[in-house]
C-alpha positions in Angstrom: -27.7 -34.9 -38.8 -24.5 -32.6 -39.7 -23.0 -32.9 -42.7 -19.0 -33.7 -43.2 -18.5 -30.2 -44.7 -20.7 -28.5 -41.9 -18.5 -30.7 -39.0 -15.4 -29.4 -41.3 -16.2 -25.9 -41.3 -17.4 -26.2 -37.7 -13.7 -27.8 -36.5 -12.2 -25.2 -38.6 -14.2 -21.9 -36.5 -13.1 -23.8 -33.3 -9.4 -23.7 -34.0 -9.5 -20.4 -35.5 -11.4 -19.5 -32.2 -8.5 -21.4 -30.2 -5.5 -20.3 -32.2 -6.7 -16.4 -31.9 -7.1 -16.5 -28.0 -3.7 -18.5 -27.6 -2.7 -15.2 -30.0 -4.4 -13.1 -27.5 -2.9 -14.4 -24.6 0.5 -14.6 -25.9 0.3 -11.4 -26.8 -0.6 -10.6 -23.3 2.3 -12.2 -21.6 4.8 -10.6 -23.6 2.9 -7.3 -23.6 3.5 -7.9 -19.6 7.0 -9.0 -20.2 7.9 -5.4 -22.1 5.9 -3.8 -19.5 8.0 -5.5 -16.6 11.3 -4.9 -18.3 10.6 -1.7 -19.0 9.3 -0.5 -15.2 12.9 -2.2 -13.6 15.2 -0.7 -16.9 15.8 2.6 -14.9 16.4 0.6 -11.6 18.8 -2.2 -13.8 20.9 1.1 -16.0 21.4 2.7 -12.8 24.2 0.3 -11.8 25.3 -1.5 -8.8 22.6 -2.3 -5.9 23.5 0.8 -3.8 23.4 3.4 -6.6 20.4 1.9 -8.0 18.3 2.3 -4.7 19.3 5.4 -4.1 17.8 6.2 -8.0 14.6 4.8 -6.5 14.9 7.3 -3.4 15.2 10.1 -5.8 12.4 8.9 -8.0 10.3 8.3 -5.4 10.9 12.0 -3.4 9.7 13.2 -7.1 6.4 11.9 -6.6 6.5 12.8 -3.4 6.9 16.7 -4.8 4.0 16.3 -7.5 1.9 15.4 -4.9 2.7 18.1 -2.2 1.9 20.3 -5.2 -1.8 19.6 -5.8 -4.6 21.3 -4.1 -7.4 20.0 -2.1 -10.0 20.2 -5.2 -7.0 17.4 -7.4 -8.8 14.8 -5.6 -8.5 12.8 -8.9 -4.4 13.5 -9.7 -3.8 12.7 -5.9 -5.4 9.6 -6.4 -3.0 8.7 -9.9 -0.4 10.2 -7.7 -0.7 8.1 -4.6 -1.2 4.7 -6.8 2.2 5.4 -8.2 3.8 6.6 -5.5 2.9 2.8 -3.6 3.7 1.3 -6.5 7.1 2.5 -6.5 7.7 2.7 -2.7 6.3 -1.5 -2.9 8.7 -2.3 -5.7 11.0 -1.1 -3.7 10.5 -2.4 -0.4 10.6 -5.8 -1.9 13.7 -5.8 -3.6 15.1 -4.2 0.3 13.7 -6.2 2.3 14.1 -10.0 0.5 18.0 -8.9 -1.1 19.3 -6.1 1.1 18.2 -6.6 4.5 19.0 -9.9 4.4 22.0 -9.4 3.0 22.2 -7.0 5.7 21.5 -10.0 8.6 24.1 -12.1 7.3 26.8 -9.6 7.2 26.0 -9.2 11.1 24.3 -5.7 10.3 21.1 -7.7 12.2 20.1 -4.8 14.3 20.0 -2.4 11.7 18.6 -4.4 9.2 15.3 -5.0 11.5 15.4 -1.3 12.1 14.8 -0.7 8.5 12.3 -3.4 8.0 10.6 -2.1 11.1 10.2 1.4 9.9 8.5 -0.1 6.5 6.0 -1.3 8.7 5.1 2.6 9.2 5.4 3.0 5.4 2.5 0.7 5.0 0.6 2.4 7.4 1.1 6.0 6.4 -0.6 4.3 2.9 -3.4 2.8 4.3 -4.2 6.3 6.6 -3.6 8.4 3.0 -5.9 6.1 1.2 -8.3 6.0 3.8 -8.7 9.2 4.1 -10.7 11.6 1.4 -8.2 13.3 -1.1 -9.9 16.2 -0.7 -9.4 16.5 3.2 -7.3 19.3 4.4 -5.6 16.7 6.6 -4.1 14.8 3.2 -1.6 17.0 2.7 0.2 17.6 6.1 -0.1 13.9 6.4 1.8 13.5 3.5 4.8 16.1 4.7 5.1 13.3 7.5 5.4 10.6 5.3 7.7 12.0 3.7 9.8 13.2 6.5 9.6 9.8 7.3 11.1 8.1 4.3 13.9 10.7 3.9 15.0 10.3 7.2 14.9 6.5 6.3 16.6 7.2 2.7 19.0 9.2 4.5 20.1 6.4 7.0 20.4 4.1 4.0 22.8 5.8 1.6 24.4 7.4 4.1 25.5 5.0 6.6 24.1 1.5 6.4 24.0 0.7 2.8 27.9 1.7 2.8 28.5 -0.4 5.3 27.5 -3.3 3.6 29.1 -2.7 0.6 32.1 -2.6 2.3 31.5 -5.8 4.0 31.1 -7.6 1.1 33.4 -8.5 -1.7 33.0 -7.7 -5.2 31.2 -11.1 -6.5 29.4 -10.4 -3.2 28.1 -6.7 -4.5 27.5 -8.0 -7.8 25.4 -11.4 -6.5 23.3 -8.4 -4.7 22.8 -6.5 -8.0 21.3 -9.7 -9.9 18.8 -10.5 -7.1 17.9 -7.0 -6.4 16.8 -6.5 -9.9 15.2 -10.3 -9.9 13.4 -9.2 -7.0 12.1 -5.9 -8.9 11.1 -7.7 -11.8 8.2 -9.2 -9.8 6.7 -6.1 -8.6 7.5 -4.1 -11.5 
């Protein structure tokens, strides 16, 4: 039979035990939060929707050029490379595909708006060839180059034609409305 001190001390380990994991886990969560926040800040500072994706562009091309600069033997810093690079290029996609493009549809811009979501489809599968295939293969590399000649022709299209055109189909709450769910949209990826 336990004793009324040992149930005491007993019920006092268990919520110690209780309290420190609820500690643990709340420290995860906002650990995840800062994380989050701090992943879409550059996307959020870079102002309106149009600017802030073309930020992306750039920081995406940079990875892009970290890569193209590792040999066949950085099978390990391609690998850290590549996992960052999809990261990014996912974030991205997201916030394009469920703010922008659809933005894009209802602003009659349909046609090009499935043309953009279309060519994502080959984003995807330029990933899954480059992670299929051994880092160290002296394929992965001129793969890459037409990757990326894929998504700066698709950048290019983007900032340079369509994305202006919607801007200047919408009004200023419109452009603005964009922003906040474009950044929304970011946070859940980031």
């Amino acid at each position: 039979m336990t004793q009324p001190h040992q149930q005491d001390a007993a019920n006092g380990k268990g919520r110690t035990i209780a309290i420190g994991a609820a500690a643990a886990v709340a420290t995860g969560l906002l650990a995840n939060l800062f994380r989050k926040a701090a992943v879409q800040a550059p996307t959020y500072f870079a102002g309106e929707w149009d600017t802030a994706l073309a930020a992306e562009h750039k920081a995406a091309l940079a990875l892009f050029d970290a890569l193209e600069k590792t040999g066949d033997d950085a099978v390990a810093r391609r690998t850290v490379l590549l996992t960052q690079l999809k990261h990014a290029i996912g974030k991205h996609a997201l916030q394009e595909e469920n703010v922008v493009y659809t933005m894009m549809r209802d602003q009659g811009l349909t046609e090009a708006a499935d043309h953009l979501n279309h060519e994502h489809g080959y984003v995807k599968q330029y990933f899954f060839d480059l992670t299929e295939m051994s880092r160290s293969d002296p394929a992965w590399l001129p793969k890459l180059k037409e990757f990326r000649a894929l998504i700066e022709s698709h950048m290019r299209e983007e900032e340079d034609e369509l994305f202006p055109k919607l801007r200047a189909k919408m009004s200023g709450e419109q452009n603005r409305h964009i922003t906040r769910m474009m950044n929304r949209e970011g946070l859940k990826l980031a």
